[in-house]
N, C-alpha and C positions, 0 to 999 in steps of 0.2 A: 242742103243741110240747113238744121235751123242755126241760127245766130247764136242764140239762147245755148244750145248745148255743147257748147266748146265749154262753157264752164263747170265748174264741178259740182253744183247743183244738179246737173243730170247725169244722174248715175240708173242706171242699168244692170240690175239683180238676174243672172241667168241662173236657172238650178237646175240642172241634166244631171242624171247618174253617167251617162256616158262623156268620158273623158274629151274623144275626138269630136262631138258634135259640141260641147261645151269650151272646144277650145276654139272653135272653128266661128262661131258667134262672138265669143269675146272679140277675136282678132277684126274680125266686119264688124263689128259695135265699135269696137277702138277705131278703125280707118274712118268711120263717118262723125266723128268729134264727141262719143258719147262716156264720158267714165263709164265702167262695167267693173263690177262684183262678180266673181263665181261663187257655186256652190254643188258640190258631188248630190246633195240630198237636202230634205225641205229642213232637215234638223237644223242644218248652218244658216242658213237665214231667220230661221226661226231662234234663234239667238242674237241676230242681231239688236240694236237698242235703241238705236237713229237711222232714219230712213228720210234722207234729205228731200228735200223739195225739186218738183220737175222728174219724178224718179219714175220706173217702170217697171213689172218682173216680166220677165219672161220664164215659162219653165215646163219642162216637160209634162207628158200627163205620165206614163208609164214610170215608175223610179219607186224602189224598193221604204218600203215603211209607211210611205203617203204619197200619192199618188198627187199631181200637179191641180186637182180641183179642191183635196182637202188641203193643201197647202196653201189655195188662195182663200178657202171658209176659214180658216185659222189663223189666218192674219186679219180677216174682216173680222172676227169675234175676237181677237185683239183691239181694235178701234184703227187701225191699221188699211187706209183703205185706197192703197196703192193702186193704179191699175195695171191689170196683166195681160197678156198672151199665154195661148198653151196651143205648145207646141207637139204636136203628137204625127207620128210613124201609122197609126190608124185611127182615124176622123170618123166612127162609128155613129150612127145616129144614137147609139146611147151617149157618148163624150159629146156629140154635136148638144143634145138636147139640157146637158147638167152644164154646160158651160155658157149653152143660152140662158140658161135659167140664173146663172151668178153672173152675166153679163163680161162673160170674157169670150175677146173673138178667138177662134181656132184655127189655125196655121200646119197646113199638112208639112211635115218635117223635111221632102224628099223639095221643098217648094217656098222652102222656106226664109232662105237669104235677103232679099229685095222686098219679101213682104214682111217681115218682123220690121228691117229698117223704115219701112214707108208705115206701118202699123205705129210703131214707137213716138215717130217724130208726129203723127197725127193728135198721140194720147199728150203728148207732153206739150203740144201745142195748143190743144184744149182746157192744159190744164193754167198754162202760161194767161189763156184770153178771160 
């Protein structure tokens, strides 16, 4: 675990519409010293106002009203240029190739524990250096 993310500058935005895989991250983000935010849908984040420093989203691609790639185009044409993970149940070479193309890496969902956390702590120590 990094040093750096025991404090609350590292917060950890997850947004799943599903409740159990959304609680299931929080709770492994919490155990590895990360604040974590939820959010059922991109609309609650997308209300957010501050988005601390050392931060990270992770968030589904499937999820009703906007889908986890328009969710991270809409925070980058905010000015907003957090970095994400998307996390998806099917890793399609179409999701593969729109998420290559906005530069977020993609995390098959059934696979996903150990690599969100080593994913996280990579971005946020990137962004630390």
């Amino acid at each position: 675990m990094l040093q750096s993310c025991a404090s609350p500058e590292c917060t950890v935005f997850v947004v799943d519409d599903d409740d159990g895989a959304r609680e299931t991250l929080r709770c492994l983000l919490e155990a590895e010293g990360f604040a974590v935010r939820t959010y059922s849908s991109a609309k609650g984040i997308l209300g957010e106002t501050e988005v601390p420093n050392n931060s990270c989203l992770v968030t589904d691609y499937h999820m009703p009203g906007m889908d986890g790639l328009e969710l991270v185009n809409e925070l980058r044409l905010r000015g907003n240029s957090i970095p994400a993970i998307l996390v998806t149940g099917d890793p399609n070479p179409n999701v593969q190739d729109r998420a290559a193309a906005a530069h977020v890496p993609v995390i098959e969902k059934l696979n996903s524990a150990n690599s969100v956390v080593e994913c996280i702590q990579a971005m946020v120590k990137a962004r630390i250096n």
